[in-house]
C-alpha positions in Angstrom: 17.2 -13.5 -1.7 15.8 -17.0 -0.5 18.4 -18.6 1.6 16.8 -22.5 0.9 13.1 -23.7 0.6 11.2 -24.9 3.2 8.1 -26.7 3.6 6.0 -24.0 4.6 5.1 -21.5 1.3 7.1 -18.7 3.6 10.8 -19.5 2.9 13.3 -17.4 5.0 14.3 -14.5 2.9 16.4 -11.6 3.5 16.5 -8.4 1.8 18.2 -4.7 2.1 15.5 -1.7 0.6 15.4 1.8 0.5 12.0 3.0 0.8 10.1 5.4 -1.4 6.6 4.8 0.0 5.2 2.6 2.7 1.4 1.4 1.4 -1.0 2.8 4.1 -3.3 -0.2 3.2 -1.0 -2.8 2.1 -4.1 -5.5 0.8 -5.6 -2.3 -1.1 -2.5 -1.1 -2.1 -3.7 0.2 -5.5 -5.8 2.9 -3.6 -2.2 4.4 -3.6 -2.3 5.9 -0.3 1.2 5.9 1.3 3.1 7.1 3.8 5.9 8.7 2.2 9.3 8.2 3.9 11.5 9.4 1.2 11.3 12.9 2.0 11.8 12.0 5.8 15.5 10.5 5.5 15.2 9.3 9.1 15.3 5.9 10.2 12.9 6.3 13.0 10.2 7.8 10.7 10.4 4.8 8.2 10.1 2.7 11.5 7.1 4.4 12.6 5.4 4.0 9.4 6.0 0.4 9.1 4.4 -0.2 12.5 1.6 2.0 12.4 0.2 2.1 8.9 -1.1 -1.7 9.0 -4.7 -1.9 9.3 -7.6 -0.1 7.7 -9.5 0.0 4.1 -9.9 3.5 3.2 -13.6 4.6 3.9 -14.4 1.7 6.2 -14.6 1.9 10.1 -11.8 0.8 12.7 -10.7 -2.7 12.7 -13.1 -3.3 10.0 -10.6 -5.6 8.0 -8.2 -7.4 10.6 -8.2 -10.3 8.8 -6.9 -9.0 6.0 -4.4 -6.0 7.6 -0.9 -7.3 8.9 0.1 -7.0 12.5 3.6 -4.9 14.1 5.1 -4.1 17.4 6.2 -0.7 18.0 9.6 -0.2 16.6 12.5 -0.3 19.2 15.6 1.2 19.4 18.7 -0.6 18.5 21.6 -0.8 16.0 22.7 -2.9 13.2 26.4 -3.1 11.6 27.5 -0.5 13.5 24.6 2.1 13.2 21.7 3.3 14.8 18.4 1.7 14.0 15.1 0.7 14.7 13.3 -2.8 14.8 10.1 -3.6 14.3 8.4 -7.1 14.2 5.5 -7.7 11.3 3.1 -10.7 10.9 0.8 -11.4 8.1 -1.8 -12.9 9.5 -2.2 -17.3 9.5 -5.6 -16.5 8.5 -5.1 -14.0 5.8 -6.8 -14.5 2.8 -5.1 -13.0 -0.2 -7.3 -13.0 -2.4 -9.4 -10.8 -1.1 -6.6 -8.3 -1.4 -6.2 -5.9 -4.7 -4.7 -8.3 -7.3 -4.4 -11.2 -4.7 -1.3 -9.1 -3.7 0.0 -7.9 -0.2 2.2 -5.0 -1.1 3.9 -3.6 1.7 5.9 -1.0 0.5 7.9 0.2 -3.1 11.6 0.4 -3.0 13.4 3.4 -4.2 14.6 1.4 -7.3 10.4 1.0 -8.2 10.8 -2.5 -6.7 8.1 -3.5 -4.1 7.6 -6.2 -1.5 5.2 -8.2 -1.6 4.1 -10.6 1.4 5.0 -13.9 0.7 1.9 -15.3 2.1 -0.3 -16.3 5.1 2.2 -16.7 8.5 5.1 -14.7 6.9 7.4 -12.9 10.0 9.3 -9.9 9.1 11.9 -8.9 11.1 12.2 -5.0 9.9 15.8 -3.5 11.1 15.5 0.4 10.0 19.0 1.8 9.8 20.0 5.0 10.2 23.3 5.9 7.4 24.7 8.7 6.4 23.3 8.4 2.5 19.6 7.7 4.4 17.5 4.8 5.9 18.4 1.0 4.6 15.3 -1.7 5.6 16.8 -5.1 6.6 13.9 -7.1 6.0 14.9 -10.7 7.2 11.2 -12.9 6.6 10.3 -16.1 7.8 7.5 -18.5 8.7 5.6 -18.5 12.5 6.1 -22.0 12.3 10.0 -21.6 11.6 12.0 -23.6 13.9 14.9 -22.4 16.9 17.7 -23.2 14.4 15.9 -21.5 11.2 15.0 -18.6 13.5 19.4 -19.2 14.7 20.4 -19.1 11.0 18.4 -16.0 10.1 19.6 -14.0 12.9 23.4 -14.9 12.3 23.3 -14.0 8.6 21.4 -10.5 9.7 24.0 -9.9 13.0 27.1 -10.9 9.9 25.7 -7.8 7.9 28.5 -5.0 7.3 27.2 -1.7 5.9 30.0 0.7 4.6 29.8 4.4 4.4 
């Protein structure tokens, strides 16, 4: 959902997923290697694969394709609408080119539902909230710019701390 366009091409964005497979090489996504969470039904696991599974081209050497691999902390502990979960901050890279990426595409993960994210460009921010519910892991995937300013990053955060999730 876009909340209201901006100037830069990353508008702020939130979203709510359930995730069938995290895309171990999200700019050569139609290698099909994943991490595959939906066996896992744990929050933390989903976390862990959305922090760590950034990064390399199959069959090329360590750190062979930064410029083209987004970036994540290490997710942290937390909770969101009154359950556990783990956060985890992701940049796409200012300098990333996408069209050196598998269909000009930056596909970090399919949805349960055979939806997929895609990155919506160069100097996206995802804030990545992993709860932990009884029916398994929901992604809170609030996105917007590096550039965005203290009230955009104010406005995100309110909507995302007004979120309710009902058993």
């Amino acid at each position: 959902m876009d909340l209201r366009p901006d100037v830069s091409p990353v508008p702020l964005s939130i979203g709510a997923w359930r995730l069938r497979h995290v895309n171990t090489f999200p700019c050569r996504w139609s290698a099909g290697v994943y991490a595959d969470v939906s066996a896992s039904n744990s929050a933390e696991a989903e976390a862990t694969a959305l922090s760590s599974w950034w990064g390399q081209d199959p069959g090329e050497p360590p750190s062979s394709n930064v410029g083209i691999a987004p970036l994540a902390s290490k997710p942290v502990q937390t909770a969101l609408g009154g359950y556990p979960a783990w956060y985890v901050d992701v940049l796409i890279p200012t300098g990333l080119d996408l069209s050196q990426c598998d269909g000009g595409q930056l596909v970090l993960w399919d949805a349960s539902d055979t939806d997929v994210r895609y990155a919506l460009g160069p100097s996206e921010v995802n804030r990545i909230w992993v709860v932990g519910t009884e029916r398994g892991p929901i992604v809170i995937d609030a996105a917007l710019p590096l550039t965005a300013s203290g009230s955009q990053k104010t406005e995100l955060q309110a909507i995302v701390d007004s979120i309710v999730i009902e058993p």
